[in-house]
VMD Tcl script that draws the C-alpha trace (Angstrom):
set ca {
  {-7.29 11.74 -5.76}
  {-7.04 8.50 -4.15}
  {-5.10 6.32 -6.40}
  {-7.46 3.43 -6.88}
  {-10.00 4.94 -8.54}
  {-7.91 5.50 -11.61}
  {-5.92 2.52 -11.62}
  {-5.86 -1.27 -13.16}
  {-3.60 -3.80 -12.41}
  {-3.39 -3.15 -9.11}
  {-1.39 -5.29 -6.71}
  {1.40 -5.66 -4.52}
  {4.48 -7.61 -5.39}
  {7.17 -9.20 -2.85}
  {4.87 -8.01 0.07}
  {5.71 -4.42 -0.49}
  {6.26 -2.77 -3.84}
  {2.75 -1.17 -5.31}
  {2.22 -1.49 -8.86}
  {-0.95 -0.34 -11.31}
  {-1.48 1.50 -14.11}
  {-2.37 4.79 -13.34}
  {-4.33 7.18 -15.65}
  {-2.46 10.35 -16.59}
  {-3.85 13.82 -17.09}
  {-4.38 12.52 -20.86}
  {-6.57 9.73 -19.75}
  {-3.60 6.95 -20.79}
  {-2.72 4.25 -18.51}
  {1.04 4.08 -17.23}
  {3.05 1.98 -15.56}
  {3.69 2.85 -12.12}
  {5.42 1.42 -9.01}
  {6.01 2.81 -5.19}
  {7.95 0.92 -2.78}
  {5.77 0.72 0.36}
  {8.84 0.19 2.71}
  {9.67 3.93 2.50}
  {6.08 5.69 3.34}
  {5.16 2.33 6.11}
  {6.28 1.14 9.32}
  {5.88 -0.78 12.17}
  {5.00 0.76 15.51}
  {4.71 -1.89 18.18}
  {2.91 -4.23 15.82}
  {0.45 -1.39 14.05}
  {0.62 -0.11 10.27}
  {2.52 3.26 10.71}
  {1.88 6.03 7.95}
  {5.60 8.25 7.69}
  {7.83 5.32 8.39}
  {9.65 3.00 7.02}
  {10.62 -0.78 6.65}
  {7.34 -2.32 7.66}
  {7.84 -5.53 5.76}
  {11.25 -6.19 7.30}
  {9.34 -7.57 10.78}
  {5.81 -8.63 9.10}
  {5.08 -11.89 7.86}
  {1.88 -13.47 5.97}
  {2.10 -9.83 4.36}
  {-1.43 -9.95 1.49}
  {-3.23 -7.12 -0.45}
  {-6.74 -7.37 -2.06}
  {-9.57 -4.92 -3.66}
  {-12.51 -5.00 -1.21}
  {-15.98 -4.00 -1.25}
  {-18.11 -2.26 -3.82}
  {-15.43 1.08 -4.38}
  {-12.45 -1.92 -4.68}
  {-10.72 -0.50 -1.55}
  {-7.00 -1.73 -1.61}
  {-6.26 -2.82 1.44}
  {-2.64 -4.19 2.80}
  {-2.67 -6.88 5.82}
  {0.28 -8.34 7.54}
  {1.08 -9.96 10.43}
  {3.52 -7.14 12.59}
  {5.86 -8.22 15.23}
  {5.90 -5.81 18.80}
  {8.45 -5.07 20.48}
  {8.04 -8.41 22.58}
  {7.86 -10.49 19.25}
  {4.58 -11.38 19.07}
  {2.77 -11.05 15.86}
  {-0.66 -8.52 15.97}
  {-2.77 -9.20 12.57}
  {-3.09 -5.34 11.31}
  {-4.69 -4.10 7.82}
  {-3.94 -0.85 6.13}
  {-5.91 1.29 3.48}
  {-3.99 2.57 0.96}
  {-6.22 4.89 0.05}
  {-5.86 6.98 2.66}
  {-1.86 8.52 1.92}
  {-1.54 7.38 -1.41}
  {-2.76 9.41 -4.37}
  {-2.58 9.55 -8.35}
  {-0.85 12.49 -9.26}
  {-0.85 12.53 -12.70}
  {0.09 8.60 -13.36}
  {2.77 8.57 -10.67}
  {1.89 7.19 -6.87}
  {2.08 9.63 -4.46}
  {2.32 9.92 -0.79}
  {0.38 12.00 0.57}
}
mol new
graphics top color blue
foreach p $ca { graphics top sphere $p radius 0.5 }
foreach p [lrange $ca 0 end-1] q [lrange $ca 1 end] { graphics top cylinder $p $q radius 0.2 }
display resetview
């Protein structure tokens, strides 16, 4: 289950560590935190899903709930290999789940 659709709270603090509170199989809202620098990187100024360290070489990094479904989506600016910054956005929804009150990568 995508992750958002049993969470509050969400947002992302120091441009890269996810925190909500996810329900649990019991229906109770926990505390819950992923650091987005070990599932993200940067490929050649794109959003890569299975790497790592994105926000070391992104600036004007933002996250926001958009749309009518609250879609959580992380932008940043990402460097290429020539330095120049490409504006990219990610949804999180698409590799991160709830399972069970903890973030998941899937």
């Amino acid at each position: 289950m995508s992750f958002h659709a049993s969470a509050e709270d969400i947002r992302v603090d120091d441009g890269y560590m996810l925190r909500a509170r996810l329900r649990n199989a019991d229906g109770e809202l926990v505390d819950a935190e992923m650091d987005l620098n070990q599932f993200i990187g940067n490929e050649n100024g794109s959003f890569e899903w299975g790497g790592v360290n994105f926000s070391h070489s992104a600036e004007g990094i933002s996250f926001s709930l958009e749309g009518d479904d609250s879609v959580p989506i992380l932008r940043a600016g990402l460097k290429d290999v020539e330095g120049n910054v490409q504006w990219r956005d990610l949804n999180l929804a698409e590799r991160i789940g709830n399972n069970d009150g903890s973030f998941e990568f899937i």
